[in-house]
C-alpha positions as a printed Julia matrix, in Angstrom:
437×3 Matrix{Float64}:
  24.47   -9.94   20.6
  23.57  -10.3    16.66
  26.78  -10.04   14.38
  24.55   -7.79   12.07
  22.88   -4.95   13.97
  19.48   -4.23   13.28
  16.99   -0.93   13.74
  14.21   -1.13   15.85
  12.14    0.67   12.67
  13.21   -2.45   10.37
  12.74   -5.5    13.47
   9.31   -4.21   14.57
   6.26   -2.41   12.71
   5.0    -2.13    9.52
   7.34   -3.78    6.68
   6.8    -3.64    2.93
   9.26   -6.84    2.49
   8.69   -9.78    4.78
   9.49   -8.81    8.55
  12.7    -9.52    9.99
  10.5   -11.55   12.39
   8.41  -13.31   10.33
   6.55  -15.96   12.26
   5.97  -19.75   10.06
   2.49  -20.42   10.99
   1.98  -24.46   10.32
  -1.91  -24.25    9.87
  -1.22  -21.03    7.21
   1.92  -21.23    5.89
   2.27  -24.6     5.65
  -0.57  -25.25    4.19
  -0.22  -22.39    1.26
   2.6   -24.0     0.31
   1.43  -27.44    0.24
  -1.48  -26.8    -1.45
   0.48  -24.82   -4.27
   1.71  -27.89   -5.37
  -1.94  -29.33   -6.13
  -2.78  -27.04   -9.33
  -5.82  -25.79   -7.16
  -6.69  -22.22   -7.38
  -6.26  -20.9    -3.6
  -8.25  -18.28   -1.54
  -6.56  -16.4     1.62
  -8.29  -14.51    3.62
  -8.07  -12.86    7.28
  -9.21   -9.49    8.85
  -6.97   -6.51    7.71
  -3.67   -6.48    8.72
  -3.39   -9.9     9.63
  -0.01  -10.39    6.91
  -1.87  -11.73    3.88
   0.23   -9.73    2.21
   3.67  -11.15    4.11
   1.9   -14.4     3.54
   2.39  -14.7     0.25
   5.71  -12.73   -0.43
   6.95  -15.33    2.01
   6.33  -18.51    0.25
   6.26  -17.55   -3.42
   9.51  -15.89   -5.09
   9.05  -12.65   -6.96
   9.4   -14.32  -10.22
   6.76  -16.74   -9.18
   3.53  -14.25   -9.52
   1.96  -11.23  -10.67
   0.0    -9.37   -8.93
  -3.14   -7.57   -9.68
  -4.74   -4.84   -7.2
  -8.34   -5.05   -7.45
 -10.15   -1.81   -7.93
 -14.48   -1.1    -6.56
 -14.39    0.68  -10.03
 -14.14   -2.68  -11.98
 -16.19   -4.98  -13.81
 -14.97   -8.61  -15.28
 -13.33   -6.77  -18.67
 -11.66   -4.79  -16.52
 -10.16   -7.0   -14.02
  -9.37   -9.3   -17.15
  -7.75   -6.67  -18.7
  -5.74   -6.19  -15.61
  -4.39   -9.25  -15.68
  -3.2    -9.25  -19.48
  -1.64   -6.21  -18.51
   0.36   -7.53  -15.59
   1.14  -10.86  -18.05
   2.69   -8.19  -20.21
   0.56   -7.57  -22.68
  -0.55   -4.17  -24.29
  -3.94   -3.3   -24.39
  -5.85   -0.84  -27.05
  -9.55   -0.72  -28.38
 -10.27   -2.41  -31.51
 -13.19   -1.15  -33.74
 -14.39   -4.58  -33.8
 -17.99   -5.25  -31.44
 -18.68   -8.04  -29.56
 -22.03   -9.73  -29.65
 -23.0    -7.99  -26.75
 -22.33   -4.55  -28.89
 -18.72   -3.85  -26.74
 -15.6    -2.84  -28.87
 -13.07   -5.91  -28.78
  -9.6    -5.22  -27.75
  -6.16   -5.47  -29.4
  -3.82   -7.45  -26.97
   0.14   -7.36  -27.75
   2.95   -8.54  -25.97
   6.53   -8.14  -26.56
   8.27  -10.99  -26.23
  12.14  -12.14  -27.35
  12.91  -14.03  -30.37
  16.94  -14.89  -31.19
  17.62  -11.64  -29.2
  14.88   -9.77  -31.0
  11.77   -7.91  -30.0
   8.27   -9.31  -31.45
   4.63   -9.51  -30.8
   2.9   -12.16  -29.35
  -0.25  -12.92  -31.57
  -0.05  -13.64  -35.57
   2.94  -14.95  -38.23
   6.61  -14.17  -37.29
   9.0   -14.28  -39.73
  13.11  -14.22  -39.29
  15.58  -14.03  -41.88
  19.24  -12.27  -41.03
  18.58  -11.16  -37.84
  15.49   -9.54  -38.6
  12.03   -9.83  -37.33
   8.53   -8.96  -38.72
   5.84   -7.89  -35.81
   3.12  -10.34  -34.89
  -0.42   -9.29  -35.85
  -2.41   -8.22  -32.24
  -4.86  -10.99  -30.63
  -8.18   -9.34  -31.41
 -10.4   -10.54  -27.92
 -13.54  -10.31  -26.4
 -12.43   -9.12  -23.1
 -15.41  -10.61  -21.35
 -14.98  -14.23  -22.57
 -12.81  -15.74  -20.34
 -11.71  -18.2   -23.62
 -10.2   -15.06  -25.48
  -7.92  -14.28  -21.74
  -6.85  -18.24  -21.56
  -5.86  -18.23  -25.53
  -4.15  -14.63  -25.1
  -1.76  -15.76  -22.19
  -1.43  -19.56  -23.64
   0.21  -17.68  -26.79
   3.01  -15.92  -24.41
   3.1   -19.45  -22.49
   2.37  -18.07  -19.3
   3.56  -19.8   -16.53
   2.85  -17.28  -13.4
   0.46  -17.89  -10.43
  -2.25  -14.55  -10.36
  -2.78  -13.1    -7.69
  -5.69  -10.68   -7.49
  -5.25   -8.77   -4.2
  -8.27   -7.05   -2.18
 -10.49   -8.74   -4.14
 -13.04   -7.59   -1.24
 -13.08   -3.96   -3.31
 -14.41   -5.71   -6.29
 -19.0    -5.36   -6.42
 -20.36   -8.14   -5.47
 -21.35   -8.52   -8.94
 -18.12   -8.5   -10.59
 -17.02  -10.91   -7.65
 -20.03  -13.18   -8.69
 -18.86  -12.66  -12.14
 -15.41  -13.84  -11.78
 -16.48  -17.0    -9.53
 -18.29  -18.44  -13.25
 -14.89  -17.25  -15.26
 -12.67  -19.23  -12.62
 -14.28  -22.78  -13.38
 -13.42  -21.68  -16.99
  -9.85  -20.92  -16.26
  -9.55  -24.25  -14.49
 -11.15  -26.55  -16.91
 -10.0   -25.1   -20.06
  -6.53  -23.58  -18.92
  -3.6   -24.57  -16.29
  -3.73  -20.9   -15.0
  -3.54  -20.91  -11.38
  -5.11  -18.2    -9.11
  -4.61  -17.3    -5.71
  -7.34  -14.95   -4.23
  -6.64  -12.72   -1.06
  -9.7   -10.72    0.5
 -10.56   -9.42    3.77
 -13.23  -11.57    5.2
 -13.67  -14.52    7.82
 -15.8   -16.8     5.39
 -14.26  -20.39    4.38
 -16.42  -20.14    1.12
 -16.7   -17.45   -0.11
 -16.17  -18.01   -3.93
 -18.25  -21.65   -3.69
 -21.08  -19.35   -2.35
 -20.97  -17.54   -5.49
 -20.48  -20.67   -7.86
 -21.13  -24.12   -6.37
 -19.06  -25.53   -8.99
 -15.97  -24.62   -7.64
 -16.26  -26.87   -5.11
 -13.6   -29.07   -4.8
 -11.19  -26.76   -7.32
 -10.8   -24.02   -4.86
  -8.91  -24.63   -1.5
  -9.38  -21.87    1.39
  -6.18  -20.81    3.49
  -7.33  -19.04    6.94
  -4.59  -16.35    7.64
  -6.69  -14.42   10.46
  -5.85  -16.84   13.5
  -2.75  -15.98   15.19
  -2.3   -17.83   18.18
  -0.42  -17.17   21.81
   2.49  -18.34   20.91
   2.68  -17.65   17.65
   2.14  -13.79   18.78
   4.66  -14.42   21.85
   7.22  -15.89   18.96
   6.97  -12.9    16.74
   7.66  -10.78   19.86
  10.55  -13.28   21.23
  12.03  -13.65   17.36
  12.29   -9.44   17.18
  13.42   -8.93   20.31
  16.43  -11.62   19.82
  17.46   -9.27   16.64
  18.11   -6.22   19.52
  19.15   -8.28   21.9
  16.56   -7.37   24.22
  13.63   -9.43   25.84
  10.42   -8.62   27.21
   8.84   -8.46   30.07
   6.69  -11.59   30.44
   4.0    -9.32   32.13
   4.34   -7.29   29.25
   4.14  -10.05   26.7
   1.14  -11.07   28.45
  -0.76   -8.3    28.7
   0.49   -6.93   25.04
  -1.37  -10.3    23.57
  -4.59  -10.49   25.19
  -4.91   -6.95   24.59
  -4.27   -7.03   21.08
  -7.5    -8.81   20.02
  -4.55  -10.91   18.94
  -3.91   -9.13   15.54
  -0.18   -8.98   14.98
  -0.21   -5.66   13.14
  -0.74   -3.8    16.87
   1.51   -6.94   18.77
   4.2    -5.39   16.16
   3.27   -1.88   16.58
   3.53   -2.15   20.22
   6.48   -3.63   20.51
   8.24   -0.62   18.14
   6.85    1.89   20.12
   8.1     0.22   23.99
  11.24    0.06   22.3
  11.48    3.27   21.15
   9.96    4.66   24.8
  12.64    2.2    26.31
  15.21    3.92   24.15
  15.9     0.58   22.35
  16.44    1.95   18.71
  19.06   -0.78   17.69
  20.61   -3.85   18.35
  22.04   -3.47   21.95
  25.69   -3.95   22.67
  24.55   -5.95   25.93
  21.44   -7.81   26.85
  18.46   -5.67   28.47
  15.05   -6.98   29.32
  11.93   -4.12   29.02
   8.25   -4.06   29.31
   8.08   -2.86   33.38
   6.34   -0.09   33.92
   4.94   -0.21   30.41
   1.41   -0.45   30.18
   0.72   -2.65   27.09
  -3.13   -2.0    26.94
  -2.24    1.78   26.65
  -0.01    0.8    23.77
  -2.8    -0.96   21.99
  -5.22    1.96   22.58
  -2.66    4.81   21.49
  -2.63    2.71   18.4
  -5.77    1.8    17.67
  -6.8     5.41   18.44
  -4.29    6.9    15.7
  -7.59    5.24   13.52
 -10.44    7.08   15.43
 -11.34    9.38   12.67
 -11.84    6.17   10.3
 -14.04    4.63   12.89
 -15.95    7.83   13.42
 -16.46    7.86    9.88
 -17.7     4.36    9.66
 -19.93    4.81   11.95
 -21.35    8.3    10.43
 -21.22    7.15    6.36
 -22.35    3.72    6.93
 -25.86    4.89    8.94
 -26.27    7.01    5.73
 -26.36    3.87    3.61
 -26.46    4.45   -0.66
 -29.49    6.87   -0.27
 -32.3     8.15    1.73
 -34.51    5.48    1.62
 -37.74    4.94    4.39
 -36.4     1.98    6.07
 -32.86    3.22    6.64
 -31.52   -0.85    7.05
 -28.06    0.15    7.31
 -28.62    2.59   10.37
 -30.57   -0.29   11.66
 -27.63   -2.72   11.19
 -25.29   -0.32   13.01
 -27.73   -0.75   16.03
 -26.66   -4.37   16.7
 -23.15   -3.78   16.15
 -23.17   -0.94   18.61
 -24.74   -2.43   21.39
 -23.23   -5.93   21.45
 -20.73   -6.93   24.19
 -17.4    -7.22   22.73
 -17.51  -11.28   23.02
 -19.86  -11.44   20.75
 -18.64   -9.09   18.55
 -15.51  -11.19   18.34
 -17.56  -14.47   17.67
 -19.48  -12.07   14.58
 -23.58  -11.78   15.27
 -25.84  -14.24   13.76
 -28.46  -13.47   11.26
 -31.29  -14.41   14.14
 -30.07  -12.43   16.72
 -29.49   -8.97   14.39
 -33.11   -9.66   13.39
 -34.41   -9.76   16.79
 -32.44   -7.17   17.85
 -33.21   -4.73   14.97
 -36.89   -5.51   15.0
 -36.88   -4.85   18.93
 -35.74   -1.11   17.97
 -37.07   -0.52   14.17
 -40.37    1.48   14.04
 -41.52   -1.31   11.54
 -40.96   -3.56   14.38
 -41.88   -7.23   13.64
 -43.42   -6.22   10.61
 -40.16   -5.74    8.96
 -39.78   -7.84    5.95
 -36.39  -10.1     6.94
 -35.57   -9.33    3.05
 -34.93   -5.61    3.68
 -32.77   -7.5     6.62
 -30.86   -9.69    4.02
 -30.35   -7.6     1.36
 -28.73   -5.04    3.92
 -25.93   -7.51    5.08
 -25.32   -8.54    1.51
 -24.29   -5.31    0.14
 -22.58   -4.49    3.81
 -18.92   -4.39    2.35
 -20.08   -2.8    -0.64
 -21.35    0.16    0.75
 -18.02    0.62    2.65
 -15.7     0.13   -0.28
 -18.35    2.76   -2.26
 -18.1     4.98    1.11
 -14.3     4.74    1.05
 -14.43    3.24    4.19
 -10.84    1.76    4.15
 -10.17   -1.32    5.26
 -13.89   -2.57    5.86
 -15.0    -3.02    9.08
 -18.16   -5.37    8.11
 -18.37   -8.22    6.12
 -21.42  -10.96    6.19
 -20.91  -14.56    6.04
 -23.0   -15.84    3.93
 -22.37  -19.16    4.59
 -23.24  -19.45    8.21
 -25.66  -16.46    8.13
 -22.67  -13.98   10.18
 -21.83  -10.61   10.64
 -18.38  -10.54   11.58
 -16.19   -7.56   12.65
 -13.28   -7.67    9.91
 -10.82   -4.73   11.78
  -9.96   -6.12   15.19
  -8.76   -2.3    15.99
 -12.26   -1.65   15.85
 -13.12   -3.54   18.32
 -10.45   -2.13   21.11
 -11.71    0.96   20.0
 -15.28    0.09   20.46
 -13.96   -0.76   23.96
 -13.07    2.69   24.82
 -15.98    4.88   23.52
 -19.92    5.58   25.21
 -21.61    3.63   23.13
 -24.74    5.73   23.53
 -22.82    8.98   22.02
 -22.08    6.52   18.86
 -25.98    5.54   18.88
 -26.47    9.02   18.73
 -23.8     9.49   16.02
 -25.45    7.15   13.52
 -29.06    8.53   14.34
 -30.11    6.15   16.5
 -31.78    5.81   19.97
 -29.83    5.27   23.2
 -29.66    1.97   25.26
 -29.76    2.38   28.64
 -28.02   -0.64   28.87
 -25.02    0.11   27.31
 -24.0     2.67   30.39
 -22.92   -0.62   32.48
 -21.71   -2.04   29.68
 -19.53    0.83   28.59
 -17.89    0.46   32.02
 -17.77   -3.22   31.89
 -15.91   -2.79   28.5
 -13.45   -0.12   29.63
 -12.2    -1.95   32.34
C-alpha cells in the first residue's frame, strides 16, 4: 500500500495539473523536450483530449512560458496584442494611424528598477531612490518588428505558447505562419503551437519558408502499452489492479484516446467502490463491461454530436450546392476503419458526386473549398472541440474527436442521414449492425 493515500477523483479522470499517472511517452515527450533545446519554434498537435495540454505542463516549468488562448474572434493585431499582454505589457490606443489607416497602440510594462516600479519603453532617470516613468512604445500592432522590439525592451526570455490555435480563421492562421519566419529571423522568441489536428505540416502548408525552422511533435498516438501503463501506474496509487480482461477490452474500445481509458477507469472504481487508496490489495474489472464504460462516456457528448451533425449540414448560409451537407454524406456512411484512417480527397469526391444532384458535373472546387473552411465553420458554429479537420497536405479528412467515432458506432446511420437532410443508404442497415457489434 502507498504511504500517501490518494482519491480515486485525483488518480483517475480529468486533471487540471499533470495526472498523478502521467504516462512519459518517448516518441512525444521525449522529443518536446529535446527539441526545446534547438531554438526551433515547435508545433503539437493531436485529436482533443489527447493531453496536449498535460504535455506541455509536464516538461516546461511554470516560469518557463506564457500562455496565450487563441480566440475564432481574432485577427493578427489581436493575437499580437495577446501576447504583449501575457509578456506583461499594458495595452491602450494611441491616436497615431498606421499606414494602413489603423490607430497604433501604446504598449507599457512595469518592470523593477533598484526596488522601484517603471515603464518599459523611453528615458529612465534615478536619483535618491526615485524614478521617472518610461515614455510608452508607440507600435504598429500588425508589424511583427514593432512586437519583437516591444518584448526585446523587457528582455523577454519566455517560450509562447498560443493554445487552440485551431479556433484562430484560417486567415489569421495564414497570417501568423508569414509573422513566425519574422520572429525567427529577426528575434530569439521561441513559439510552441498546440492545435487540434492530425497534419505534420500544418504551418509549412501555410508558409513554405518555415521549413526547416518549425519542428512537429505528434501527441495523438497513444499506444497499448502506453494506455495499459497509465491504467497500471493509477491503479498502483490505490493499490488496486485490473482485470487484464478488463484492461483489454477498456483499450481497444477506447479508440485508444486516454481521456475515456482515464474516464473509465474512475468510474469502475467508483462502481467497484474503490474511492481511495485501499488498505489491502484488490484486483477489479470482472463483471465490468468496459465497452459500456466507453459508451456511457462518450454518450454524456451526444447532444454535441447531434449538433454537429445538424449545424454543420447548414453550412455559413443557404447556398444551391449545400457542400457541407454533401461532406457530411461521406462521413456518415463510411465504415469506422476508414474513418479512423481519415477519407481521402478521391474517395469523398466519388462518393459525394455518386449522391449530389450535380452529380459528376460538380466542379471539384466547390469540393475543395468545402474541406478547407471545414474547421472553420465548426469553430463559427460553436461546435466545441471540432470534429473535422482536412489535411491539406495529403489531401485527408480526418475525424479529430475519437468519441465521435464510438458514438458513430452506436447510432442508425440512416436516422443521422436524415438529420443532416440527406438521403438514406440502404447500405448502412448492415453496416449499422456490423458497427454495433
Amino acid at each position: 500500500m502507498p504511504e500517501i493515500p490518494y482519491l480515486t477523483n485525483d488518480t483517475f479522470g480529468l486533471s487540471r495539473d499533470v495526472p498523478l499517472n502521467y504516462v512519459d511517452r518517448e516518441a512525444v515527450d521525449g522529443k518536446l523536450i529535446n527539441e526545446l533545446t534547438r531554438d526551433k519554434h515547435l508545433v503539437v498537435y493531436a485529436s482533443s483530449k489527447q493531453g496536449k495540454t498535460c504535455l506541455r505542463k509536464a516538461c516546461l516549468k511554470p516560469d518557463d512560458y506564457i500562455v496565450v488562448q487563441c480566440s475564432n474572434r481574432w485577427a493578427l493585431k489581436d493575437l499580437h496584442s495577446a501576447i504583449l499582454k501575457e509578456a506583461g505589457f499594458q495595452i491602450a490606443q494611441s491616436e497615431t494611424r498606421t499606414v494602413s489607416g489603423s490607430n497604433k497602440v501604446l504598449a507599457s510594462a512595469g518592470v523593477r528598477v533598484f526596488g522601484i516600479g517603471a515603464d518599459a519603453g523611453g528615458e529612465l532617470e534615478e536619483a535618491e531612490g526615485t524614478a521617472t516613468t518610461k515614455t510608452p512604445l508607440e507600435l504598429d500592432i500588425e508589424d511583427v518588428n514593432d512586437v519583437i522590439r516591444a518584448l526585446e525592451s523587457i528582455d523577454f526570455k519566455k517560450y509562447i505558447v498560443l493554445e487552440d490555435f485551431h479556433y484562430l480563421s484560417s486567415d489569421t492562421q495564414n497570417d501568423f505562419a508569414v509573422a513566425l519566419k519574422a520572429f525567427h529571423e529577426s528575434s530569439k522568441f521561441c513559439f510552441i503551437v498546440v492545435g487540434v489536428w492530425l497534419e505534420e505540416n500544418r504551418l509549412i502548408v501555410y508558409n513554405g519558408d518555415l521549413t526547416g525552422r518549425v519542428m512537429a511533435i505528434d501527441a495523438d498516438r497513444w499506444s497499448a502499452d502506453e494506455l495499459r501503463e497509465v491504467m497500471s501506474k493509477g491503479a498502483g496509487l490505490l493499490n488496486i489492479g485490473f482485470s487484464e480482461d478488463f484492461t483489454l477490452q477498456l483499450i481497444e474500445s477506447s479508440e485508444f484516446n486516454v481521456y475515456i481509458v482515464q474516464e473509465a477507469c474512475r468510474l469502475a472504481c467508483e462502481r467497484s467502490g474503490v474511492l481511495k487508496t485501499q488498505e489491502e490489495y484488490r484486483e477489479i474489472g470482472d463483471g465490468l463491461d468496459a465497452r459500456a464504460l466507453a459508451k456511457e462516456i462518450v454518450d454524456q457528448q451526444s447532444g454535441r454530436y447531434m449538433s454537429f451533425v445538424i449545424q454543420f449540414s447548414g453550412g455559413f448560409q443557404d447556398t444551391e450546392l449545400e457542400m457541407y451537407k454533401w461532406l457530411l454524406y461521406p462521413v456518415l456512411t463510411a465504415d469506422i476503419d476508414a474513418l479512423r484512417s481519415g477519407l481521402g480527397y478521391r474517395s469523398l469526391r466519388e462518393t459525394i458526386e455518386g449522391k449530389h444532384p450535380r452529380g459528376s458535373d460538380l466542379n471539384p472546387g466547390n469540393i475543395t473549398q468545402a474541406l478547407l473552411y471545414a474547421a472553420s465553420l465548426q469553430v463559427k458554429k460553436n461546435i466545441k472541440p471540432i470534429i473535422l479537420d482536412y489535411d491539406q497536405s495529403n489531401l485527408r479528412l480526418n475525424v479529430v474527436d475519437r468519441g465521435f467515432l464510438i458514438w458513430l458506432k452506436h447510432q442508425d446511420r440512416n436516422e443521422l442521414l436524415e438529420a443532416a437532410g440527406l438521403p438514406r443508404d440502404q447500405a448502412n442497415e448492415q453496416l449499422n449492425l456490423t458497427d454495433a457489434s
